[in-house]
N, C-alpha and C positions, 0 to 999 in steps of 0.2 A: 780661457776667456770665452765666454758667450756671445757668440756676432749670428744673430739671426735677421742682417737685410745686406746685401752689398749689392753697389751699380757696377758692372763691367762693359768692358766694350770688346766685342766680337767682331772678326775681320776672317770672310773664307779666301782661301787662297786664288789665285787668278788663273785661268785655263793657260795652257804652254800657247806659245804662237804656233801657228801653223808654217812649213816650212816649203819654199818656194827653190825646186833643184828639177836637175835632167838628166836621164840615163846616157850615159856616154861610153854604153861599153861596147868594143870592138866591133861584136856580130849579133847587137842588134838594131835592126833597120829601123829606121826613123828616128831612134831615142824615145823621147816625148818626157813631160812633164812627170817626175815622181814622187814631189814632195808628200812626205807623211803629215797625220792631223798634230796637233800637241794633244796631252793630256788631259784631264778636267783636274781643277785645284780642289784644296783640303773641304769639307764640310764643316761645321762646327756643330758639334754632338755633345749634348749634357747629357750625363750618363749617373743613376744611383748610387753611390758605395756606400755599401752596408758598414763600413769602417769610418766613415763619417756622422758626426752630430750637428755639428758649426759651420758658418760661415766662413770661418778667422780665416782660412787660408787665401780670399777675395780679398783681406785689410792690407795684403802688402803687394798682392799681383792682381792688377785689373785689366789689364789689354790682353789678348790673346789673338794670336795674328797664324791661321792656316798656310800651310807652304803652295808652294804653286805648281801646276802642273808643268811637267818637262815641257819641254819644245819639239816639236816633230822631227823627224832625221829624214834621211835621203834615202831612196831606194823602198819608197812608202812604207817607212818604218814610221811606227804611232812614238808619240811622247808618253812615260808613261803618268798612267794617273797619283797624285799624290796620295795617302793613306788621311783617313778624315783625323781632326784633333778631336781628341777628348777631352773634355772638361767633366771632371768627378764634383757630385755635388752631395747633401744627403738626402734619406727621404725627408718628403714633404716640403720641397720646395714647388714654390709658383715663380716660375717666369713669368715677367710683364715686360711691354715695349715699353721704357721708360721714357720716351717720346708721348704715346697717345694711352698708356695704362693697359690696352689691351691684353689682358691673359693668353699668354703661348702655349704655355706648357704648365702642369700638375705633375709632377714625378712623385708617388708616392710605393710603387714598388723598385724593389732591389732590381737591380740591373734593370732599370726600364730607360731608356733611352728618348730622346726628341733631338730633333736637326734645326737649326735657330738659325742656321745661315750657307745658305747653299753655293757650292766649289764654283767658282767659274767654269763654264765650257771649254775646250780646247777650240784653236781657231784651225781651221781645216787647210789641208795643204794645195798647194798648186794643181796635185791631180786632179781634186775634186772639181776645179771648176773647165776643166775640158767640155765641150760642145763641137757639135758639126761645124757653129762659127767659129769659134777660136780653139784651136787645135792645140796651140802651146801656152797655154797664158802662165805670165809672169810672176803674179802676184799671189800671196796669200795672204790667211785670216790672221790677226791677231790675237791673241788669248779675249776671252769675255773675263772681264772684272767680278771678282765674288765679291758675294753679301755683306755688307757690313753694316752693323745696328749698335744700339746702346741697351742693356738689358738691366732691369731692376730684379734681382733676388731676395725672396723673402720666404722665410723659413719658417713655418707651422708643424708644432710640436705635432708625431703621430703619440699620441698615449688612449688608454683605455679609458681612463678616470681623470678628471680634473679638479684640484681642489680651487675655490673661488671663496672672496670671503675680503673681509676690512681688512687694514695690517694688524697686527698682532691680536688675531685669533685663535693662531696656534695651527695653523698647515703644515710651517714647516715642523712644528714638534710632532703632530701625526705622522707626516711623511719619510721621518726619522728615528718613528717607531714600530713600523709596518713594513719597512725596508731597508735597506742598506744603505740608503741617500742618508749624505753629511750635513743637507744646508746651516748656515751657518744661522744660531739663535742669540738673539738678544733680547733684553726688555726695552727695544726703541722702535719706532714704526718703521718699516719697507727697508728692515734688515734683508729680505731677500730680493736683490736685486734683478735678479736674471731667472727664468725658468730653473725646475732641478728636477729631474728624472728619478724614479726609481721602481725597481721591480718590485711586488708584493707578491710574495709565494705562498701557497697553501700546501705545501704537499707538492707528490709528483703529477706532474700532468698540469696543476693549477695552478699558473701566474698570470698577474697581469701588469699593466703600465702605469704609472700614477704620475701626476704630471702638481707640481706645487706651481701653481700661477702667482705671482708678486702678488700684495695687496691693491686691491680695487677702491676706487675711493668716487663718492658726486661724482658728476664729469668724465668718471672715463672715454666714455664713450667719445666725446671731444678731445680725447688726448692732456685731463686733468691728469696727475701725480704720472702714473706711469703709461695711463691709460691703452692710446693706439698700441705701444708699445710690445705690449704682451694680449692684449684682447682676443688678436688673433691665434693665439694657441689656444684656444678654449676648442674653436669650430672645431677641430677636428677631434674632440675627445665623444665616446660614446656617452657616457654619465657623467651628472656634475654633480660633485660630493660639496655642498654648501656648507661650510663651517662658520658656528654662529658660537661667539662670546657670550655666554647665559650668565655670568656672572654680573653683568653692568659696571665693572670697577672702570669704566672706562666713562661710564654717562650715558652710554647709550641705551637703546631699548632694542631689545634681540628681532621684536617684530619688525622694527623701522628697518633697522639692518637688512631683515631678508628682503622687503620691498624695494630698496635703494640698489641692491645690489643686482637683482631679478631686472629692475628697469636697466640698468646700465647695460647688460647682457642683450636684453629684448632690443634697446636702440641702436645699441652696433650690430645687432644680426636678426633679424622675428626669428629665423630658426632654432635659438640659443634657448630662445623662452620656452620651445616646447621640448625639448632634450629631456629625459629623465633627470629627477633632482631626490637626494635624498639629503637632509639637513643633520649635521653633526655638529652636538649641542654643547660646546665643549666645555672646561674648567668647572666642570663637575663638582671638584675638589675644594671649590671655595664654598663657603658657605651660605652667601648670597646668589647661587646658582640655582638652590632648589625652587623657591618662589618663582623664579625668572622663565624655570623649567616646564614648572606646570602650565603657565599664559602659553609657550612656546606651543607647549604641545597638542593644547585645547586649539589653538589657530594652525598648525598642522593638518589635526585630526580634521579640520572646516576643507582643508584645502585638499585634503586627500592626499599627504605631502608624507614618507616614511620619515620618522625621526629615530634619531640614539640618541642617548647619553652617552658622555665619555667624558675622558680625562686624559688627556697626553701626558700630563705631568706624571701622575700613577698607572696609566696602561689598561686605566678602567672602561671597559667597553666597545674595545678596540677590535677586539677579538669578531664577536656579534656582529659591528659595525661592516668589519673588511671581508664575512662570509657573504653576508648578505648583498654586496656589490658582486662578489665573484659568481653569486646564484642569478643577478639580473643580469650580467654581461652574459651569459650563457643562454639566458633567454631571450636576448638583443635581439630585434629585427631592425635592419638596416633601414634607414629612412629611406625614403622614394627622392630623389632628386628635386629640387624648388624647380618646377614648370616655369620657365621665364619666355618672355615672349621673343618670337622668333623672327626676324627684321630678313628679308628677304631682298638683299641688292642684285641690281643688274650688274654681271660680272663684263666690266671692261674688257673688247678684245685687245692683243697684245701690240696689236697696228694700231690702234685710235691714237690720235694725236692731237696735240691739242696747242695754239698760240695764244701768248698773252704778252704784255709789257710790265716789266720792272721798275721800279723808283727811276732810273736813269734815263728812261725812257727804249729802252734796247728792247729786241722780240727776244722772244723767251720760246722754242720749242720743245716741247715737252710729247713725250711716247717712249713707251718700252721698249717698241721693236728699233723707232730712228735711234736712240741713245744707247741700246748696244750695238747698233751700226758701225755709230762713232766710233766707240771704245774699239770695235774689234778692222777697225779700215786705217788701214797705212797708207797715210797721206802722202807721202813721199815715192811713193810707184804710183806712176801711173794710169796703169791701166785698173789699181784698188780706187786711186781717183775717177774716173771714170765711169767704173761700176756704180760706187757711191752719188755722182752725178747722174747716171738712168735711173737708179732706184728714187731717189732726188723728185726725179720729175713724175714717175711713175706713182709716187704716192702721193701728188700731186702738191706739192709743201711751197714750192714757189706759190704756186695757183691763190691757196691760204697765207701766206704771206702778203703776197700784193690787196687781197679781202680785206688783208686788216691793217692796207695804208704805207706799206714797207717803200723806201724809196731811195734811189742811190745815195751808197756810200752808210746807209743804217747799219747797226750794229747788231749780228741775229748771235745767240747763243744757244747751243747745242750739247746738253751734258754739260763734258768739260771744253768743248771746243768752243770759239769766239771767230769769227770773221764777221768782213764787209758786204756789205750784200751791192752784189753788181747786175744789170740787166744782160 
């Protein structure tokens, strides 16, 4: 089965806590504080396999949750760090944040790797926070909480050549005569449901990829018949091999067809429209092809557009046809990248903090730096209370609180934390 989009949700593992102990051995003087750090938890790592095509394997597991890092030991020994998870995908997927669309990641070579969700820190142990002041302190860090996102996967065919064209033009019977792909043919529209791969070989040294795209119909580009669906395997092909019905037993006119189908291309992508094109004029075989042949070829020749004749049925012109791609893909220059413009934000530092109120009326603090504070201060020692209480003031969060009206007994929320607000 063919699964080229699945949403997953990704979870990195959470850093070990840091651990809060005292040297207590015989002969040596003072002891003092020895708690080790904990670890740093899993990353989440999407990684190529060349042994992958599909999706399918996202249709029945979609959460992936990274292990966590150990817990610190005594005698400042560290927790150790977890090993990151992998997640195998194939080429040419795009990661997006299925939240805001944004593009993460483009994996299009083998083994190339991206990090989608970064390990919690480990929280640091008792010795770290020794000082001239506090010579023994009691307390340690808790693990920092890993990344966790929702990720959209979508899978764009890598092939050399893409056939594009009405349904039953005959792709799949080209693609089924030029290679070793089975798609499956009928005499009914958008028998081919799903993308179909296949190698076309010349000889040694010369193969390449051919990619049969479903039929395209009006509207694609708005997600008519199959449209969104498959549109985006096109981008990534170097040539598009345009197969065009010359025989008319359908109604149509071969010219309208190329234009209909050029536009559909052009309004899902302008890139698409300037991609090389060469028109394959097929069902030669019938006899109302020849007439249909010549208009095609005269509005070609205007366009500057390479045509063939051919025939899938009889294997008439196939030959010619599949040289003549494997002589331009060799003399392919890679397109230059679409110049898009370039949006320059001011990157927030990791202390800015910011209050606001919710539907309920409750303050709302919001910062990277307070909200892994939270996560990583054990509320229940007090001298991690404490600490959290100078940093507290020090970042002056009362101060902005009381600016924006707070008053006994209000309700402030913090990450996951929820308390009263007391003077």
């Amino acid at each position: 089965m063919f699964i080229d989009r699945a949403r997953i949700q990704i979870k990195a593992g959470d850093g070990g806590h840091g651990m809060s102990s005292f040297r207590r051995e015989k002969f040596v003087p003072k002891g003092g504080p020895s708690g080790g750090d904990g670890g740093r938890g899993a990353s989440v790592v999407l990684k190529v396999d060349p042994n992958m095509n599909t999706l399918i394997d996202f249709r029945y597991k979609r959460k992936f949750v990274g292990k966590n890092g150990d817990n610190g030991g005594t005698k400042n020994c560290y927790g150790q760090n977890a090993e990151p998870l992998v997640i195998k995908v194939p080429a040419g997927t795009v990661v997006k944040d299925a939240e805001t669309g944004e593009v993460l990641a483009d994996l299009t070579e083998i083994d190339e790797e991206a990090v989608l969700a970064h390990g919690g820190r480990g929280g640091r142990g008792n010795a770290k926070f020794v000082n001239s002041v506090n010579r023994a302190p009691t307390f340690a860090e808790m693990g920092e909480p890993g990344e966790e996102r929702v990720l959209q996967l979508e899978l764009k065919l890598l092939a050399d050549v893409g056939l594009v064209g009405y349904p039953s033009v005959g792709k799949s019977s080209i693609i089924s005569m030029v290679s070793a792909a089975r798609p499956e043919i009928a005499a009914y529209h958008f028998t081919t449901l799903v993308p179909v791969l296949g190698v076309v070989s010349l000889g040694e040294g010369h193969s390449f990829v051919m990619a049969d795209i479903p039929g395209l119909i009006e509207g694609a580009h708005e997600g008519v018949g199959l449209g969104h669906d498959f549109l985006r395997h096109v981008e990534r092909t170097k040539i598009i091999l345009h197969v065009i019905d010359v025989s008319g037993i359908e109604g149509r006119d071969p010219i309208e067809d190329y234009h209909r189908i050029n536009k559909e291309l052009r309004l899902y992508n302008e890139r698409l429209a300037k991609r090389p094109q060469i028109i394959a004029a097929n069902k030669m075989d019938i006899p109302e092809a020849k007439e249909n042949y010549e208009k095609l070829k005269a509005f070609a020749n205007e366009q500057g557009i390479e045509i063939f004749p051919v025939s899938a049925a009889t294997n008439e012109g196939l030959k010619p046809l599949i040289e003549r791609v494997s002589q331009m893909l060799d003399e392919y220059v890679e397109e230059p990248e679409a110049i898009e413009e370039v949006k320059v934000y001011q990157a927030k530092p990791d202390d800015e903090i910011t209050i606001s109120r919710d539907e309920a009326g409750d303050f709302v603090v919001k910062g990277k730096y307070i909200e892994k504070l939270v996560a990583m201060t054990n509320f229940e020692n007090d001298e991690a209370l404490q600490r959290f209480q100078y940093i507290w003031r020090v970042k002056g969060i009362e101060d902005m609180l009381k600016a924006h009206g707070v008053k006994e007994g209000d309700t402030v929320h913090i990450g996951t934390m929820e308390f009263d607000y007391k003077e």
